[in-house]
N, C-alpha and C positions, 0 to 999 in steps of 0.2 A: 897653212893655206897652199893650194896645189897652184905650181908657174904654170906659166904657158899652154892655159885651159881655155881652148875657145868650143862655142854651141859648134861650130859647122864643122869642127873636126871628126872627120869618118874611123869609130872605134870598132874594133873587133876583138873580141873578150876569149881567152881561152883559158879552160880551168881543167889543172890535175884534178880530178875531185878523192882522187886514192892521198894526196901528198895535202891539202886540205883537211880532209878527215881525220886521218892519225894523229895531224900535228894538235887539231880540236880534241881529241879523247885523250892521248898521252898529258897534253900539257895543262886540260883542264875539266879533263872528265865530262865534257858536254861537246854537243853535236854545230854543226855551221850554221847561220842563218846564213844562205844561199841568196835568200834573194835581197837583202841586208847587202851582201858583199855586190852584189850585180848592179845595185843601187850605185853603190861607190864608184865602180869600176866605170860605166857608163859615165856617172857627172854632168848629167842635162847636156851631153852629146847626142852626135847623130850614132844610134849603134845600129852598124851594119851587121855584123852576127854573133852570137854567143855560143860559144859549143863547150857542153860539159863533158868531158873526157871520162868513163867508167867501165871498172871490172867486174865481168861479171861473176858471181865468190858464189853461187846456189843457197846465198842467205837470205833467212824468211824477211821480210817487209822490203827487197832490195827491188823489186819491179814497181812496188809501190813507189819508193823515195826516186825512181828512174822517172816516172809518170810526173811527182812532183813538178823535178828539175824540169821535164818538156812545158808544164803549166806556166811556169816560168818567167821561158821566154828562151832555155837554153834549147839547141840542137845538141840531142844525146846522142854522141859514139859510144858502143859497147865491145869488149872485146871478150872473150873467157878468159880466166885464169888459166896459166899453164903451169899443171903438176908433173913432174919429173921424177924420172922413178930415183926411190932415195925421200921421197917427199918433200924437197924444196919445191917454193913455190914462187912464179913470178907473174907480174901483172901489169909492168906500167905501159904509159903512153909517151915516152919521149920521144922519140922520135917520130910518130905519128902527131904530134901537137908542133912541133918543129916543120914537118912538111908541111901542115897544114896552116901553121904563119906564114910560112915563107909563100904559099901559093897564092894568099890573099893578100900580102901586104902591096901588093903593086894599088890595089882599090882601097888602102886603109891608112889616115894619117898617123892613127894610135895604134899599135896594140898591146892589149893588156895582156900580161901573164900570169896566172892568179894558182901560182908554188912557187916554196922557197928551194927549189932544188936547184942546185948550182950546178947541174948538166946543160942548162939554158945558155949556161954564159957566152956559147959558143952563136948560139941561135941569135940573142940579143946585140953582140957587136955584130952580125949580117944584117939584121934589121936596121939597125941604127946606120950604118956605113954603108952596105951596099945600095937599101932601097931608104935611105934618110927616114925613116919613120921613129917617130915617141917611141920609146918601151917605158911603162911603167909593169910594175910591181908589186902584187898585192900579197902577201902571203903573214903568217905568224912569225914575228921577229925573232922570236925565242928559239924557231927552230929554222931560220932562214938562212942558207947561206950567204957569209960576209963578202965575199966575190960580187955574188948573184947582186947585193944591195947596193954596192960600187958598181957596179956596171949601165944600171939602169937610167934611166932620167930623171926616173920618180920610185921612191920605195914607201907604200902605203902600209903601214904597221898595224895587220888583223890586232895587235895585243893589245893596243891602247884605245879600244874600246869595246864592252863587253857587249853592242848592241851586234855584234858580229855571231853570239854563242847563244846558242838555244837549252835549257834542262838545267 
């Protein structure tokens, strides 16, 4: 049972959906219920924004699952992937998901971070210490960093329940 959950707490949900995704196919061969997870992360709060963070990879049905997430209720950022010559590829949004907490946390008492990437941890002690706000955390425990789940207020475990995974 989640502490210190009240209705009129102003939440603002922000999701990797790249650090989400892999950690759903690597560790169990099936896709995210998205909006399963938005459920949780919300928790009959007040939510003031959701934004799903994605790369854009030129794969077939990825405008469609974009469209999904906007049905939603998520504000989709996209970015392109960048390929380098050599063919490494890179694509995340850390830092752009970190500026993008920090610019709303002054209007938000929660916000969720919905990866287990322990590049936050840095993000989370500002949020929590400079502008006093909740950090919880929702990500796949299996693949979550043990920092990232110390650090936070609340660490919500995608793995112990499968109403999270879709296929």
């Amino acid at each position: 049972m989640k502490k210190n959950i009240y209705a009129e707490q102003r939440v603002g949900i922000f999701v990797d959906i790249q650090n989400l995704y892999y950690s759903a196919k690597h560790l169990y061969d099936k896709r995210v219920n998205f909006m399963a997870v938005l459920n949780e992360a919300v928790n009959n709060r007040k939510l003031i924004r959701a934004v799903a963070y994605v790369v854009k990879a030129d794969e077939l049905k990825e405008n469609t699952f974009f469209e999904a997430l906007s049905k939603m209720g998520f504000d989709v950022k996209a970015k392109e992937l960048q390929i380098f010559p050599g063919g490494m590829k890179k694509g995340d949004w850390d830092v752009g998901i970190a500026v993008d907490a920090i610019q709303m946390s002054p209007k938000l008492d929660v916000v969720v971070l919905i990866s287990g990437d322990g590049d936050y941890i840095p993000l989370v002690e500002y949020l929590k210490g400079a502008q006093g706000c909740r950090v919880e955390v929702l990500a796949f425990g299996r693949s979550t960093s043990t920092k990232l789940k110390e650090s936070v207020d609340e660490f919500i475990d995608l793995d112990k329940n499968k109403k999270y995974l879709i296929g």
